[in-house]
N, C-alpha and C positions, 0 to 999 in steps of 0.2 A: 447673477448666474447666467453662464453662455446658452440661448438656444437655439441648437442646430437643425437645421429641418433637413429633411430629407425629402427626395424625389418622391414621388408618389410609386406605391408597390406594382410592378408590373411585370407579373412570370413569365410573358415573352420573348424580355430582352434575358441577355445574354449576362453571366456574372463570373467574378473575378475574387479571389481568396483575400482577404483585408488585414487577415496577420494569418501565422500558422494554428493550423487545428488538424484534427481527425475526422472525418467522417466517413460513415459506413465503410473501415477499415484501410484508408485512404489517406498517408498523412499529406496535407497541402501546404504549400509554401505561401508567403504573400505575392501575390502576384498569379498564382497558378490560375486556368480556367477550371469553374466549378460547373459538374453536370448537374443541373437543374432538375432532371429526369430522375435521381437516384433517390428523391426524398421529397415527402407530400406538398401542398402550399402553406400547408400552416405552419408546417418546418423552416421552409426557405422564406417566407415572409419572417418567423418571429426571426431567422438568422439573420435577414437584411436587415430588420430594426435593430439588431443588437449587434450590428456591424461587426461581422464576422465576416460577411460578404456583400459586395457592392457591383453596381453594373459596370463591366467593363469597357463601355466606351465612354470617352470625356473624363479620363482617370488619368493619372499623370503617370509615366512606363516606372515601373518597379522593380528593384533590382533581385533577382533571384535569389535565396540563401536556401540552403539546405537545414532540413530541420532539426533539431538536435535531437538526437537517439538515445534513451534510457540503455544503460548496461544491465543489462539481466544477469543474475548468476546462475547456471544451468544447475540443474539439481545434483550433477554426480559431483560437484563440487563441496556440497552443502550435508554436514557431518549428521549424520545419523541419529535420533532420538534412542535415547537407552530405552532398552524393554521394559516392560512395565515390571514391579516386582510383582512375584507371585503371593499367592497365599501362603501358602507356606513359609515362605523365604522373609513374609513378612510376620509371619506369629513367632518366628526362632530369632528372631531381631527382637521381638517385643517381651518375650521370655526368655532369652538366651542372652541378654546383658541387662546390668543394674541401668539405670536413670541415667547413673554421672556415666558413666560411659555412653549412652545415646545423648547425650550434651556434648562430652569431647569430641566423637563422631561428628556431629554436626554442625561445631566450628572446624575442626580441623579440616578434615574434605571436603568437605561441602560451604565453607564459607558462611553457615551462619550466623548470627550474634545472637545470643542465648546465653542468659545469666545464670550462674550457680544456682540458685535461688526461685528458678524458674518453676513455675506449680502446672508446668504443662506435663500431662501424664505420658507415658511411655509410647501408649499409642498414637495421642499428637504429636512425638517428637519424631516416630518414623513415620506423620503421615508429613511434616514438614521435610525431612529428607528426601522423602519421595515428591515432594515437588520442586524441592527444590533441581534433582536429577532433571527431569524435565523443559525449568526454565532455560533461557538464551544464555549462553555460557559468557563469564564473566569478562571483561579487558582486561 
């Protein structure tokens, strides 16, 4: 096993980004200079031990890169959750069709596998419909 030592901790000098991170809102590159000022000693000490960041001089020049950015998808993009059903709307479902028809219901639109045979009562199979409305829509 390699062990590497390291200089001894000294919040004086001056430091330097040792891969890409975040901090306090700030993403850095490798190479960037790191404000020292913006986080306590026992931040920037456990960071220099876990080589995040290293003193800037006696370092070999590093070449800039830019950091890669998550694509976010803005919310007006992202399809709308079905209203809840009501009460109502859910006792004329639960009264207002046989079994086997809230079993075909719930393969046919709703995609889900439910056996003929199935001893789930009426009100379990719309309260599985009603989650299923809910969940991440299918591929």
């Amino acid at each position: 096993m390699t062990n590497i030592r390291l200089d001894p901790f000294d919040r004086n000098r001056d430091f330097v980004a040792l891969r890409e991170f975040m901090c306090n809102g700030i993403n850095l590159a490798k190479g960037d200079p790191f404000d020292k000022n913006s986080v306590p000693t026992r931040r920037l000490r456990l960071m220099y031990e876990c080589r995040a960041i290293g003193y800037s001089d006696g370092q070999a020049p590093v070449t800039k890169r830019k950091p890669k950015l998550r694509t976010i998808t803005p919310f007006s993009d992202m399809p709308l959750a079905p209203a809840p059903m009501t009460a109502e709307a859910r006792e004329a479902m639960i009264h207002g069709n046989s079994k086997q028809v809230l079993v075909n219901m719930a393969r046919e639109e709703y995609g889900l596998d439910i056996p003929d045979n199935s001893r789930l009562t009426k009100a379990e199979l719309v309260d599985a419909i009603e989650a299923s409305r809910h969940a991440a829509p299918r591929a």
